[in-house]
ROMARDREN-231641 format. One line per field, with one value per residue: residue number from 1; residue in three letters; z, x, y of N, C-alpha, C, O in turn. Coordinates in steps of 0.02 Angstrom, whole numbers. Each point is the difference from the previous one (the first is absolute). Layout:
residues N
nr <- [NUM;...]
rest <- [ala;...]
n.zz <- [Z;...]
n.xx <- [X;...]
n.yy <- [Y;...]
ca.zz <- [Z;...]
ca.xx <- [X;...]
ca.yy <- [Y;...]
c.zz <- [Z;...]
c.xx <- [X;...]
c.yy <- [Y;...]
o.zz <- [Z;...]
o.xx <- [X;...]
o.yy <- [Y;...]
This chain:
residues 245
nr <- [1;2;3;4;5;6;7;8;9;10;11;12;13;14;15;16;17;18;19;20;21;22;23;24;25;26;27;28;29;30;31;32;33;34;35;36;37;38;39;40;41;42;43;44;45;46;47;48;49;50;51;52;53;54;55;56;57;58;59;60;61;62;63;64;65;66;67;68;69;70;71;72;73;74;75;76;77;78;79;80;81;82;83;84;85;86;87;88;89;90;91;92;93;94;95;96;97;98;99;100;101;102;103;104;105;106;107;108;109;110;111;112;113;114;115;116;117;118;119;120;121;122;123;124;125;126;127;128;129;130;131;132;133;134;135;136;137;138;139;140;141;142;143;144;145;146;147;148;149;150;151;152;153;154;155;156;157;158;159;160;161;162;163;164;165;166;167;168;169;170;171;172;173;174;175;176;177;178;179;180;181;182;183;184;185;186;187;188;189;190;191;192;193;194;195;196;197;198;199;200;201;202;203;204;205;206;207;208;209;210;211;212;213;214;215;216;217;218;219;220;221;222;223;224;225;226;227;228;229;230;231;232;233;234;235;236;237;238;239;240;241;242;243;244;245]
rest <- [unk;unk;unk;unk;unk;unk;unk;unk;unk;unk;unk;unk;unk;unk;unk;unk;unk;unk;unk;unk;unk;unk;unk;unk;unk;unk;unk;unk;unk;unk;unk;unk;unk;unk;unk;unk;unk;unk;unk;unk;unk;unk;unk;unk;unk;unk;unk;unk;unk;unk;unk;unk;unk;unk;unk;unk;unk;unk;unk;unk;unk;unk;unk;unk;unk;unk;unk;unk;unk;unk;unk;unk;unk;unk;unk;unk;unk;unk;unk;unk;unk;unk;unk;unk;unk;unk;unk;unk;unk;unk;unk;unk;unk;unk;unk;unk;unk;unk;unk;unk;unk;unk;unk;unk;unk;unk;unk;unk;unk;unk;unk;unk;unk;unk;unk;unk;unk;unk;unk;unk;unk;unk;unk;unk;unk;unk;unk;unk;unk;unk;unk;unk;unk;unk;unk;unk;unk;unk;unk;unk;unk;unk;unk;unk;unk;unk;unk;unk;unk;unk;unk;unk;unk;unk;unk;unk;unk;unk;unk;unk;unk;unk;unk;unk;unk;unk;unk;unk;unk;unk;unk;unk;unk;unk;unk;unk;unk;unk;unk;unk;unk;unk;unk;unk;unk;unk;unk;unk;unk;unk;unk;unk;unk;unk;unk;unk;unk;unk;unk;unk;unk;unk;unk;unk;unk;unk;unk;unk;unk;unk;unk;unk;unk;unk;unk;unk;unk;unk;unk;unk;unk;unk;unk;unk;unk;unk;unk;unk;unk;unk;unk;unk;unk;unk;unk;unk;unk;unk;unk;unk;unk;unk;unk;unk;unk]
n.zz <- [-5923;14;-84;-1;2;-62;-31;67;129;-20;83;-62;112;-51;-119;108;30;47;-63;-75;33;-136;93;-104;68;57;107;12;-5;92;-33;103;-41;80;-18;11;88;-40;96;-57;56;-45;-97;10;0;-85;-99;35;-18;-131;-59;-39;-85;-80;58;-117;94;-76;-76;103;23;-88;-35;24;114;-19;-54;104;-63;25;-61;-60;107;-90;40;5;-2;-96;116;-128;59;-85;52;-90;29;-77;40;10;-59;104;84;-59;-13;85;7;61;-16;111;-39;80;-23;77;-77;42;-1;12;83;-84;-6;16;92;-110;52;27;-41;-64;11;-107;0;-43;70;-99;35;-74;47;17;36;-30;67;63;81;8;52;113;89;-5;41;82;-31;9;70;7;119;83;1;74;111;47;11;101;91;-57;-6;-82;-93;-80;-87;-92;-97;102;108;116;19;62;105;56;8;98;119;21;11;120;72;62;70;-17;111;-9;-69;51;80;-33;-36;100;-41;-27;-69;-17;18;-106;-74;-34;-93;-115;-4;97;17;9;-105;-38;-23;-120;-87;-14;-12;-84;-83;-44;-86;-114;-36;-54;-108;-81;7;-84;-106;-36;3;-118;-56;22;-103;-79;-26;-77;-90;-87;-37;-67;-94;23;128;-123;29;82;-111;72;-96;96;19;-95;-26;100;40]
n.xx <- [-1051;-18;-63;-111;99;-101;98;-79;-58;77;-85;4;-7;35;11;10;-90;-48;3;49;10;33;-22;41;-76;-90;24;-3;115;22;-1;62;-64;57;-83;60;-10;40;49;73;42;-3;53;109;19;-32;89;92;28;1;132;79;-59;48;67;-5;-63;-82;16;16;103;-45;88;-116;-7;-109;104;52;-42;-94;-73;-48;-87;-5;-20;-8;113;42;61;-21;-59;-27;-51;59;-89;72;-106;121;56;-49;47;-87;77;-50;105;-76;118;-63;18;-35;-38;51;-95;73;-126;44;-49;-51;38;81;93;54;-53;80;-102;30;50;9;-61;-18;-29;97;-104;72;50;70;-59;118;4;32;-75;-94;-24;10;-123;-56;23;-73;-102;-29;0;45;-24;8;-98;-93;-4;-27;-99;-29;5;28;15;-80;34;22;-45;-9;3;-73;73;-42;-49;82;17;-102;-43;98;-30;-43;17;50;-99;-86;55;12;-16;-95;-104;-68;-29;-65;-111;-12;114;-4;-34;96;52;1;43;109;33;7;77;-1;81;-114;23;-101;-1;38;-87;-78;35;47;-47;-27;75;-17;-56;-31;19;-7;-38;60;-22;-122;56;65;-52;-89;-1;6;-113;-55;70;-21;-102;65;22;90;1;57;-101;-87;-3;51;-22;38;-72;-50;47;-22;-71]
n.yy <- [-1850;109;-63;54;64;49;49;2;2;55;-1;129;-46;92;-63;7;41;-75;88;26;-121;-2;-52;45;-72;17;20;108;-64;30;120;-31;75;8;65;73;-74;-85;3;17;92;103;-11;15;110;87;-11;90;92;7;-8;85;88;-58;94;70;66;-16;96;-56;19;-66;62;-64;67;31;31;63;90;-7;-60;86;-21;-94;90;-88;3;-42;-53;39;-105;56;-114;-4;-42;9;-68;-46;84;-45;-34;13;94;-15;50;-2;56;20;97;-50;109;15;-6;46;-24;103;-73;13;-111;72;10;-20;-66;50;-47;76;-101;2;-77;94;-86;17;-32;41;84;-70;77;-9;-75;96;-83;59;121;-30;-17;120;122;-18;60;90;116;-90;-17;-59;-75;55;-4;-99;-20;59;-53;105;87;-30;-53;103;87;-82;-45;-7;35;9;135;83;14;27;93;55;29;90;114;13;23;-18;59;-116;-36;-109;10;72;-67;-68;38;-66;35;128;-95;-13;94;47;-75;-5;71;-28;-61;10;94;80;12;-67;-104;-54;19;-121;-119;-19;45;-86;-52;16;-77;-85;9;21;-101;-36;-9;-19;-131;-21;69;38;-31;74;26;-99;-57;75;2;-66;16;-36;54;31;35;-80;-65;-63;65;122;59;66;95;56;69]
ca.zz <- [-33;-94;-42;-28;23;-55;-4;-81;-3;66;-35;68;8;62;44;37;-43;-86;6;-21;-24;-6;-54;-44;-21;-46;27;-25;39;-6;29;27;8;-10;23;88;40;-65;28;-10;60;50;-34;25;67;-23;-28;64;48;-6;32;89;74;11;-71;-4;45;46;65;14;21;-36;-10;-62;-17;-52;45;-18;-18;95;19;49;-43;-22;42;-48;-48;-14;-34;-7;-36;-34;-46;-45;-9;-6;32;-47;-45;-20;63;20;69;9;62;18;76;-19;58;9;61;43;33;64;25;72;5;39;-57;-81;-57;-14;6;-32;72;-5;-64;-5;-28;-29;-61;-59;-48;-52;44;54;50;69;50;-18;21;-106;-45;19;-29;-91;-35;20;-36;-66;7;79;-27;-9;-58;-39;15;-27;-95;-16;12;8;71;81;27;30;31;68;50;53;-31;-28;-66;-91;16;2;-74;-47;0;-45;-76;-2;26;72;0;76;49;-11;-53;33;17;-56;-45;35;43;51;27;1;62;42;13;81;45;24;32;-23;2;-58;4;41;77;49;8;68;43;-31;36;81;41;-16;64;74;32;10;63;64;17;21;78;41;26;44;32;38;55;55;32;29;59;39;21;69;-15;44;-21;54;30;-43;-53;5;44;-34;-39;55;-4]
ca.xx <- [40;-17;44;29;-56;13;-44;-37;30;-21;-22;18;-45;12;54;85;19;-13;-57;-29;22;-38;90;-39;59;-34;23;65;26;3;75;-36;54;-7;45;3;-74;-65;-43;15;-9;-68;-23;12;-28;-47;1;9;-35;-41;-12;26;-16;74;5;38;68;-41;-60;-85;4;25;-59;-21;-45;32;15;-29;85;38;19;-41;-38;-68;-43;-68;13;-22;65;-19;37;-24;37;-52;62;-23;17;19;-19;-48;-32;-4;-34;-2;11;2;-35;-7;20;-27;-6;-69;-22;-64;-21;-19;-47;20;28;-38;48;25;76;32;-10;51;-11;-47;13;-68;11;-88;47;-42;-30;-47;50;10;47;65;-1;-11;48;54;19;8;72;50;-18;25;67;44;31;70;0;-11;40;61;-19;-28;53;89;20;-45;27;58;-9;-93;-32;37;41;-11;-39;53;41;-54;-6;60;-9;-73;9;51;2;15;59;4;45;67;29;27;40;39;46;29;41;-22;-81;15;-25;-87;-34;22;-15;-59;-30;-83;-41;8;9;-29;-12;94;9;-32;62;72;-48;-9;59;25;-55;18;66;-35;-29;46;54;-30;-9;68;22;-27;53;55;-1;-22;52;43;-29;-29;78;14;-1;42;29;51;58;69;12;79;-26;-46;60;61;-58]
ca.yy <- [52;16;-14;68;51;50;51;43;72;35;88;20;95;37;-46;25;56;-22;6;-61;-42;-51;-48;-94;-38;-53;-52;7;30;83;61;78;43;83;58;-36;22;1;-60;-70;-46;13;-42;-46;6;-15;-59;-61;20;-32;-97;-26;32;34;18;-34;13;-58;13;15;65;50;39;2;48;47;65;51;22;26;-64;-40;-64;40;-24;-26;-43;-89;-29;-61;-30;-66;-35;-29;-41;-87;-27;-58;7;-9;38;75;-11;60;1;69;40;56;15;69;17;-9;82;-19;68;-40;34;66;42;19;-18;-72;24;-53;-49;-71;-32;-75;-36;-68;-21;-26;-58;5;62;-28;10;-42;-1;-27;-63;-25;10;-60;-79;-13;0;-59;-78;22;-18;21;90;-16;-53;65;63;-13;-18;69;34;-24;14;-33;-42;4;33;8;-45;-50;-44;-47;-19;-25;-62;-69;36;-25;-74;-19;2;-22;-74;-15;-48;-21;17;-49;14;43;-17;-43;33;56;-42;21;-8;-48;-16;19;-56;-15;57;5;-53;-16;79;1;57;61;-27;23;67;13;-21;47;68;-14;6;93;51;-19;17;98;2;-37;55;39;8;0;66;-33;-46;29;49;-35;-40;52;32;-45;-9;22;43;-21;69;39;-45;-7;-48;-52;-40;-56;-19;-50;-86]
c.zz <- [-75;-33;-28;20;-36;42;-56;-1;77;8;94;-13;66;70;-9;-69;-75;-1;-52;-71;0;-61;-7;-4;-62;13;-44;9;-20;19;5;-3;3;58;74;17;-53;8;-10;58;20;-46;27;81;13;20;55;58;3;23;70;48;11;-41;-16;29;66;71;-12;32;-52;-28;-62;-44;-42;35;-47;-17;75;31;65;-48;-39;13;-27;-42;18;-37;-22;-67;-38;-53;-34;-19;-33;14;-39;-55;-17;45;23;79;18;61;3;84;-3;76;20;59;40;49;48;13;98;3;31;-58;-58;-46;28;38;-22;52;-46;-86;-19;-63;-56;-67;-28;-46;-53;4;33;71;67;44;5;-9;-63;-42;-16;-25;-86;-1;22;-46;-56;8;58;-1;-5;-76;-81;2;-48;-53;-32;30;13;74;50;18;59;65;85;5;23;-27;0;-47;-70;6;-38;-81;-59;-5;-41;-75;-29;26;52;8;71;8;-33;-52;22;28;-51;-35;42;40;59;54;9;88;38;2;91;53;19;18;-40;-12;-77;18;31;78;31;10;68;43;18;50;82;22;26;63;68;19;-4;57;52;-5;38;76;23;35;57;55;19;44;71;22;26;69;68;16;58;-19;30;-23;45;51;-53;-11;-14;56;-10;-33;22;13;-20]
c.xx <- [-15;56;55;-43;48;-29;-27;14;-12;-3;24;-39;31;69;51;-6;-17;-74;-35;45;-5;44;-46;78;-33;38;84;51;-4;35;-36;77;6;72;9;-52;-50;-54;17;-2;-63;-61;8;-13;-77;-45;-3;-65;-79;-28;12;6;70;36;81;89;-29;-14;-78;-18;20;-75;-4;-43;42;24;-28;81;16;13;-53;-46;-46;-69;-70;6;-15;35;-7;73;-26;48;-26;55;-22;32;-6;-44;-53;-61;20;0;20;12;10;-18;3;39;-33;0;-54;-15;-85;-12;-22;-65;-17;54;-7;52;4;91;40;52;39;-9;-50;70;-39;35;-48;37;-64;-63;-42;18;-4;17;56;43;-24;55;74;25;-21;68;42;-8;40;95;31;32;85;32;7;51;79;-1;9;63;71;-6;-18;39;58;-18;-84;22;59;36;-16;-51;45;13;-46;2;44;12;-58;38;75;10;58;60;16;59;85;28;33;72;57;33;36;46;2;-54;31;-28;-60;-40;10;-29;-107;-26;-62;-47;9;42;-35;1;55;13;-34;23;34;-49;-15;36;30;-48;42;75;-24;-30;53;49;-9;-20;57;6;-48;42;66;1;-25;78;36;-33;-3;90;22;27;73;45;65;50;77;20;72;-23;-29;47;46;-43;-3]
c.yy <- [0;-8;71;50;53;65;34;63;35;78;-4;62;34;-40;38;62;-18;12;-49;-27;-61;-42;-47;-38;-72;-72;-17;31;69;5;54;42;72;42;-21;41;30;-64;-81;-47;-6;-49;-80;-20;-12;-81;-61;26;-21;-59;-12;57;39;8;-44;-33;-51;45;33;78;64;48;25;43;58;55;55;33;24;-64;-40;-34;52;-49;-20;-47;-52;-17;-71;-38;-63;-14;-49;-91;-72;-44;-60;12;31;47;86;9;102;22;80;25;60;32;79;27;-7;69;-12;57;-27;37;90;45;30;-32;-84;-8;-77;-85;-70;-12;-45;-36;-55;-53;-46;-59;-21;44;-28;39;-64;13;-23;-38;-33;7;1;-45;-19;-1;-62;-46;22;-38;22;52;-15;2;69;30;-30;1;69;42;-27;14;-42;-35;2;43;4;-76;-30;-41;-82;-37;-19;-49;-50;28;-45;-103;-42;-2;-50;-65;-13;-63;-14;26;-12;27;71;-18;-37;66;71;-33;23;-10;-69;-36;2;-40;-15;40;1;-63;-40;54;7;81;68;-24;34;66;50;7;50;53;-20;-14;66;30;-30;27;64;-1;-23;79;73;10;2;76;-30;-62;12;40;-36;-4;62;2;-62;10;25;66;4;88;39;-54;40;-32;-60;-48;-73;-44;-46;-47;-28]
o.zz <- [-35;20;-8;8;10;29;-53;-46;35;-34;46;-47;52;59;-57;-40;-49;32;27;-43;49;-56;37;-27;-44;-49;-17;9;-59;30;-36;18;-45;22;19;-31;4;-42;31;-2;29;33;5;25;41;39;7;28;52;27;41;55;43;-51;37;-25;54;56;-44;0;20;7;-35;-59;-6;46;-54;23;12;45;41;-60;19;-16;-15;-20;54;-61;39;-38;29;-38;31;-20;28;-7;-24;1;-52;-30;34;37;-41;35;-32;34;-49;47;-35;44;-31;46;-12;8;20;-36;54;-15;-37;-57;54;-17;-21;29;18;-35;48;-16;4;-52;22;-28;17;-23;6;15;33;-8;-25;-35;-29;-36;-55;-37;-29;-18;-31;-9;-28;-22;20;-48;-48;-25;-50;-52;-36;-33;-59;-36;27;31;55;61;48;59;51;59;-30;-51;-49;-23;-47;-50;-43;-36;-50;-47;-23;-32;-57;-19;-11;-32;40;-44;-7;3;-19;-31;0;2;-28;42;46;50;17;15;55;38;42;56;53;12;-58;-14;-35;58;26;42;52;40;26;32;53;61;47;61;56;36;45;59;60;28;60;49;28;28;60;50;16;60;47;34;56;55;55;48;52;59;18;-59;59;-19;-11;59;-47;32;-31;8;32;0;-34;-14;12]
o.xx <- [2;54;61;-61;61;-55;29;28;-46;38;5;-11;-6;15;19;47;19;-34;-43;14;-15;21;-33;53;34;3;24;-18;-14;28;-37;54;-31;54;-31;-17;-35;-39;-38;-19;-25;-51;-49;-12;-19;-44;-33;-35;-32;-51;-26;26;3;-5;29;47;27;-12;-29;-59;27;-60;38;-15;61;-37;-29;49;59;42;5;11;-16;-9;-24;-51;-27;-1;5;40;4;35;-47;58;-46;61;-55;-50;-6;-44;48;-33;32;-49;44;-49;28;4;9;18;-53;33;-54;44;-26;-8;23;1;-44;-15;-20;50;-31;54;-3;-27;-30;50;-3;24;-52;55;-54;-52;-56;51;-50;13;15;51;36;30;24;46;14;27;51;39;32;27;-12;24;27;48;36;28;35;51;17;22;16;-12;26;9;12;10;-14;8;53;-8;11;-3;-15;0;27;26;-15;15;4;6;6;44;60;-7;1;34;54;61;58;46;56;61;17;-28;3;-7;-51;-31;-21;-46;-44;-23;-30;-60;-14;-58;44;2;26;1;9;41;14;1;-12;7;10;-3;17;14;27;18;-5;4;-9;25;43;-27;8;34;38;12;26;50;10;7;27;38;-31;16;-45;13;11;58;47;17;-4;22;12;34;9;-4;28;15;-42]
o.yy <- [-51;23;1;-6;2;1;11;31;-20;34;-41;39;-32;11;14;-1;33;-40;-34;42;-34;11;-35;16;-27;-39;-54;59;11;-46;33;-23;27;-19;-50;50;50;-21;-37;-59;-49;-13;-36;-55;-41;-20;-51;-42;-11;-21;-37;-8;43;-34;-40;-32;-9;-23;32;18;52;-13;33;-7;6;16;-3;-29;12;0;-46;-8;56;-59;55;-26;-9;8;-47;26;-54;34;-25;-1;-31;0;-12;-35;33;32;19;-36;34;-13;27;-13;26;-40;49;-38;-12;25;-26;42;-52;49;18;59;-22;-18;-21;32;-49;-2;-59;43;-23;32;-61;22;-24;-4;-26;-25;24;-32;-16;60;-54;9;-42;-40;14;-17;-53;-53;-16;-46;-44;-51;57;31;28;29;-1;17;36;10;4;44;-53;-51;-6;4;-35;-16;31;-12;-9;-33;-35;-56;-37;-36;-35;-43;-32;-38;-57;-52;-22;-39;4;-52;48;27;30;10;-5;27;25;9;52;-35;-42;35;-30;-51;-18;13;-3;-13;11;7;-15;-15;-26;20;50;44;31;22;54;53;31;-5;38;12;16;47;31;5;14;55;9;28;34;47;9;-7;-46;-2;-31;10;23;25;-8;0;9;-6;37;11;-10;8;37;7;39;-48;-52;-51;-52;-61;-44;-57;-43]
């Protein structure tokens, strides 16, 4: 893991409606700011999509091509994102992808018709494969590790709860059972109660007992109809009769 990683600056061409832009940050904090849907998100989205392929709401299904004012795609473009960054002081490094359409003429044809996307990326314009260019951003920094550093929301709002859980225990430090119990008089008994089980075992427990009585109760409408039907049939005796017996 790198001691520090600065950004210098990152350009956008033809991303989510920004036909072309280019923020020098020179490895220092900046403020992006403007009018609503004057692009601010779509910069930051940008930014993540580069490193990790998804935008800043942590999905991979959003769309990044430029519209037309009727709302469909404009078609020919080359949706690119570079970013320029140093690494512990001292090391330049350069990460740029490009996103485009893919037009195939079939044989026999006169027109190109339109057969999917490419994806190319370049790390110091070198172009790699994606699997290169990955595992560069892993070396740099984890995507968890980014997103929290970079966004208020992730925490609460995209990642898993028991990802907060391991998050908040890491930064706050982890406390046994016992100490749980001591400062709760209500928990006083649960030592008894769980035995020799740690808490998740007992909670196992607890679930397979819960199954087994859901399965015992689920055959009682079964079982009463085995004892009604086996009972004698006593519809056409009298009853003052049964009574004096």
């Amino acid at each position: 893991m790198t001691k520090s990683l600065k950004l210098l600056s990152i350009e956008l061409t033809h991303f989510k409606g920004i036909k072309s832009f280019r923020l020098e940050a020179n490895g220092e904090d900046v403020v992006v700011y403007g009018d609503n849907a004057s692009g601010k998100t779509s910069v930051f989205d940008a930014f993540v999509w580069l490193l990790f392929n998804k935008n800043s709401q942590n999905k991979t299904d959003f769309d990044i091509k430029t519209l037309t004012e009727s709302g469909d795609h404009l078609h020919g473009l080359s949706h690119e994102v570079e970013a320029k960054f140093e690494i512990d002081g001292i090391k330049k490094l350069t990460l740029k992808k490009v996103y485009a359409e893919k037009w195939t003429k079939k044989r026999g044809s006169a027109e190109s018709t339109f057969s999917g996307h490419t994806t190319d990326h370049f790390i110091d314009e070198i172009p790699k494969k994606k699997k290169e260019f990955d595992e560069k951003v892993a070396e740099l920094i984890k995507e968890d590790v980014f997103k929290l550093l970079t966004s208020p929301t992730y925490f609460n709002e995209q990642l898993h709860w028991q990802k907060r859980r391991d998050v908040l225990l890491q930064v706050g430090g982890d406390i046994s059972n016992d100490e749980v119990v001591a400062a709760n008089k209500e928990l006083a008994s649960l030592p008894s109660i769980l035995g020799d089980r740690s808490i998740e075992d007992h909670r196992k427990w607890l679930t397979s007992q819960k199954a087994g009585v859901n399965a015992q109760l689920d055959t009682l409408p079964v079982r009463i109809d085995e004892v009604q039907r086996s009972l004698p049939d006593v519809s056409g005796l009298d009853e003052s009769l049964i009574a004096q017996e």
